[in-house]
C-alpha positions as CSV (number, residue, x, y, z in Angstrom):
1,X,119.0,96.3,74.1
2,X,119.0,97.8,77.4
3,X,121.0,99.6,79.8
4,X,121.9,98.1,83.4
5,X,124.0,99.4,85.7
6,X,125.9,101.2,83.3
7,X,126.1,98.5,81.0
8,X,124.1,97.7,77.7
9,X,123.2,94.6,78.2
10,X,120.7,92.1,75.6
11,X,117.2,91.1,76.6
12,X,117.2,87.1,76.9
13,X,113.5,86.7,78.8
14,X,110.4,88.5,77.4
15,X,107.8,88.1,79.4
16,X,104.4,90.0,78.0
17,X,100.4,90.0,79.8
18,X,101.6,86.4,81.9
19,X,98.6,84.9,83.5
20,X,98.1,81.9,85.8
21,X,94.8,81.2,88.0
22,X,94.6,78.6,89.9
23,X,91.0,76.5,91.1
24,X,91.1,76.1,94.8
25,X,87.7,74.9,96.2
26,X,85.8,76.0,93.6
27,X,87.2,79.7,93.5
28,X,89.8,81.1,90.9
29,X,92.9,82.4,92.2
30,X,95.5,84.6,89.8
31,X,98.7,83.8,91.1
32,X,100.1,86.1,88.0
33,X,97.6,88.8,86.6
34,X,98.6,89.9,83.1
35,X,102.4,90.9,84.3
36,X,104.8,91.6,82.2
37,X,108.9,91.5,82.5
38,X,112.3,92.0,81.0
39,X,115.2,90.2,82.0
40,X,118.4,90.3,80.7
41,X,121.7,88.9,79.9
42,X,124.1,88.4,82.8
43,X,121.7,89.8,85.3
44,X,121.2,88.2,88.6
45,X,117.7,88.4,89.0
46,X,116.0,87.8,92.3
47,X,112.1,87.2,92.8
48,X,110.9,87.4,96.7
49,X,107.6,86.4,97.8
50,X,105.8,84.7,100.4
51,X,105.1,80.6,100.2
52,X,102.5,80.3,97.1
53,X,103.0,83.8,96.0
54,X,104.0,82.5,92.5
55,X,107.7,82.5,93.0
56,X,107.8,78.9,91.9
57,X,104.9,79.4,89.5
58,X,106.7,82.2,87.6
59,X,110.2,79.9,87.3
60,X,108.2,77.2,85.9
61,X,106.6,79.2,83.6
62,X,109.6,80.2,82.2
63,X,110.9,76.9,81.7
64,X,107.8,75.0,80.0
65,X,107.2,73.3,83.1
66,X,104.0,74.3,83.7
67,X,101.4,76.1,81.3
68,X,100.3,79.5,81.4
69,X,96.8,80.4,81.2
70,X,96.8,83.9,79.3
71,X,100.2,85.5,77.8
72,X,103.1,84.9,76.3
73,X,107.1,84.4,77.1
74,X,110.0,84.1,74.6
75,X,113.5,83.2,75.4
76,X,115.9,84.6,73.1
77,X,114.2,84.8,69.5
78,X,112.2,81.4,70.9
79,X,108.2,81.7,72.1
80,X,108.3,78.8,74.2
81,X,104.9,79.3,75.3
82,X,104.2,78.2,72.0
83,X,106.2,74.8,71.6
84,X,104.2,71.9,71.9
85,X,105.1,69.7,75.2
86,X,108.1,67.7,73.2
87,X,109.8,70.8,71.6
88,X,109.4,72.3,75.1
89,X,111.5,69.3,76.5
90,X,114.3,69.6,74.2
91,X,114.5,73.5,74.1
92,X,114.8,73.1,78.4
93,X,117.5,70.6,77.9
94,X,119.3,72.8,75.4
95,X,118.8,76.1,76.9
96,X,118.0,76.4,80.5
97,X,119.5,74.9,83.6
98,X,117.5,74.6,86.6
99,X,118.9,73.7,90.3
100,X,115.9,72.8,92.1
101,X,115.4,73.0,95.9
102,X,115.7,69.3,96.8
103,X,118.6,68.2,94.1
104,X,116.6,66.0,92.2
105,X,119.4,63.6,91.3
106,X,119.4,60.4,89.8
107,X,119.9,58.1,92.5
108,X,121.4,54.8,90.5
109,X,124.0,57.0,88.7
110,X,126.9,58.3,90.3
111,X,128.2,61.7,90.2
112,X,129.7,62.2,87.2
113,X,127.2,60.3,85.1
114,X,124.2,62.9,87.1
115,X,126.1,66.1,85.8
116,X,126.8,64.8,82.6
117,X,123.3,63.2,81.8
118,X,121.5,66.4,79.8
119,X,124.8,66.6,77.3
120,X,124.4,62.8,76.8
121,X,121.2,63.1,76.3
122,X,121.5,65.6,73.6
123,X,124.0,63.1,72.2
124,X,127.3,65.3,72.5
125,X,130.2,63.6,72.3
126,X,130.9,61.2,75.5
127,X,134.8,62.2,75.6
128,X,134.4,65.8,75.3
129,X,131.2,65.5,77.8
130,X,133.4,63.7,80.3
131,X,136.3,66.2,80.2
132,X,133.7,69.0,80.7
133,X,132.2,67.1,83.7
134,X,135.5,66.6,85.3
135,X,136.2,70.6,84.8
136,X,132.5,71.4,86.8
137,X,133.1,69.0,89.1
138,X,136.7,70.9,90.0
139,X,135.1,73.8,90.1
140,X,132.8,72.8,92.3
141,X,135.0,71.3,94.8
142,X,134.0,67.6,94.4
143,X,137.3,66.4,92.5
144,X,137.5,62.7,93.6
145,X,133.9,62.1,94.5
146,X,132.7,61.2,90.5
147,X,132.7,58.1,91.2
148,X,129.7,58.2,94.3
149,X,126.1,57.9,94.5
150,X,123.8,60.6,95.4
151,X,123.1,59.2,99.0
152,X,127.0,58.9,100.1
153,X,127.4,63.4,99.5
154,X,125.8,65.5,101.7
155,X,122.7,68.0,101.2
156,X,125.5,70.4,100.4
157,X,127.7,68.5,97.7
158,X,124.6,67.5,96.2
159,X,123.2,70.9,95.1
160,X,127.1,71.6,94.2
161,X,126.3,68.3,91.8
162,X,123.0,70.0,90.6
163,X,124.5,73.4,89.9
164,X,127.2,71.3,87.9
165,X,124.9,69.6,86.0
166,X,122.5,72.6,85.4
167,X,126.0,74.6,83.3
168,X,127.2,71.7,81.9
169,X,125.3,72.7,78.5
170,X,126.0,76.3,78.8
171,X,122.3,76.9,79.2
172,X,121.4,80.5,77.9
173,X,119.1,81.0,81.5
174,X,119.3,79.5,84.8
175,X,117.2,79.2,86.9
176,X,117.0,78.1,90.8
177,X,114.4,77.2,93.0
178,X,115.0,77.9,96.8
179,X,118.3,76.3,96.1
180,X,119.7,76.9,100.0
181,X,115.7,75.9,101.0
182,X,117.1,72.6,102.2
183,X,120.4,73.5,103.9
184,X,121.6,74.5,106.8
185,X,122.6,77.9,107.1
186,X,126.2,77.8,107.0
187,X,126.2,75.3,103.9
188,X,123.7,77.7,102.5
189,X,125.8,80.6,101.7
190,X,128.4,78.7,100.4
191,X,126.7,76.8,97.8
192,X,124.5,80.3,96.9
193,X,128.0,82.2,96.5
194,X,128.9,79.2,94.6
195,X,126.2,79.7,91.8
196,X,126.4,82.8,91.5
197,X,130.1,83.0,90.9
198,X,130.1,80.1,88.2
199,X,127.0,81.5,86.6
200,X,129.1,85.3,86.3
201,X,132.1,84.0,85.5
202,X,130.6,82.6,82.4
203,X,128.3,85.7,81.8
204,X,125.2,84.0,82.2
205,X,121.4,85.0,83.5
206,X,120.7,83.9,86.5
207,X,116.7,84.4,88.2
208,X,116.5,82.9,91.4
209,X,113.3,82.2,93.7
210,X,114.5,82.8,97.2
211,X,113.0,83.6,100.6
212,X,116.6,84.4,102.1
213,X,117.0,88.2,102.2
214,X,120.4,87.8,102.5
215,X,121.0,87.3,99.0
216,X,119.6,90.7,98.1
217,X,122.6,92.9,97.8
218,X,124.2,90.7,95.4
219,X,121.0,90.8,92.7
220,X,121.2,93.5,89.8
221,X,117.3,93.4,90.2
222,X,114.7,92.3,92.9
223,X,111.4,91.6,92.0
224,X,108.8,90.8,94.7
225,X,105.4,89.3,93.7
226,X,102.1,90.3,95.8
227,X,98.3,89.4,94.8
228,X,99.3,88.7,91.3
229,X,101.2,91.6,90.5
230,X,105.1,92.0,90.2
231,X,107.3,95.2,91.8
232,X,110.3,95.1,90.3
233,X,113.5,97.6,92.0
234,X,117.4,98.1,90.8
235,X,120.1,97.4,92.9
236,X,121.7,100.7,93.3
237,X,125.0,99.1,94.7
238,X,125.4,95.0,93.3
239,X,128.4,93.4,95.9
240,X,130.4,90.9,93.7
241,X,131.3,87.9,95.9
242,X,134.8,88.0,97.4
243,X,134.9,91.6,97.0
């Protein structure tokens, strides 16, 4: 257990001597070299970085998208780095919600079937799924759009579909990728006050790759990533939105 701004809070992400090296014309490159991180519940974790810093790298890393080459990273009481490919599937279905910078929705289903797809899939039950797809999708601002495809909402109501669908399991961790990296400004802030509201109304951990240094007063903890290596500060004075 730890302490954060004045609160004792659980550890959810242990993170312990991560590598990854990359081969680029015929050189190694360490993207992550041996770091090590805590992150805990209900923090609002931010990691800066320049483009292929490792922002990305480090988020799918802690997903089981991608492998690491050296070190290990467990999620709750779970080493996920050591699940084979399948069991690293299901746990990411179960556990962790990710928004992703460029929606990734299912184009041939329609709203409501896109947000509720990952409790479907875990074979919850299809009345209880819908009613808690409907709730998101309130809370989101899209009541009366369930019934539309992907391409008739715009860049905007689509990440508000993606953040629904990433809390519709409750996920233990989410995580987002540039989420506002294809929005306009404007439509930016909304849907990043957006997700972060829903995320800490529920209590859960949020870590958030970002370029958009307007997001930094509202992180518990900043983490920036240079040559490998991660500098992590606390945010003396964390806004809450509409505050």
């Amino acid at each position: 257990m730890t302490r954060l701004n004045g609160q004792h809070r659980e550890t959810i992400v242990q993170i312990n001597d991560l590598s990854k090296i990359y081969h680029e014309g015929g050189r190694e490159r360490a993207v992550l070299d041996h770091v090590s991180l805590e992150i805990q519940s209900g923090e609002f974790f931010v990691i800066l970085g320049k483009s292929g810093s490792g922002k990305s790298t480090l988020l799918n890393l802690m997903s089981g998208i991608d492998k690491p080459d050296g070190g290990t990273i467990h999620i709750e009481d779970t080493e996920i780095t050591a699940l084979d490919e399948r069991r690293q599937t299901l746990f990411r279905r179960d556990h962790i919600g990710i928004v992703f910078q460029f929606f990734n929705l299912i184009p041939t289903l329609t709203v409501l079937e896109n947000i509720t797809l990952p409790s479907e899939l875990r074979g919850a039950n299809q009345r209880e799924t819908e009613k808690q797809g409907r709730a998101l999708l309130e809370r989101v601002g899209l009541v009366g759009r369930e019934d539309a495809f992907p391409d008739k909402l715009s860049g905007g109501e689509q990440q508000r579909v993606a953040i629904a669908r990433a809390l519709v399991q409750e996920p233990v961790l989410v995580l987002a990728d540039e989420p506002t990296g294809n929005l306009d400004e404007d439509t930016g802030k909304n849907v990043l006050m957006l997700l972060l509201e829903l995320t800490r109304d529920v209590g859960k951990t949020l870590v958030m790759a970002t370029h958009n240094p307007e997001i930094l007063p509202l992180a518990d903890r900043i983490c920036r990533i240079h040559e490998g290596q991660l500098l992590i500060t606390l945010n003396q004075q964390v806004l809450v939105p509409g505050k």
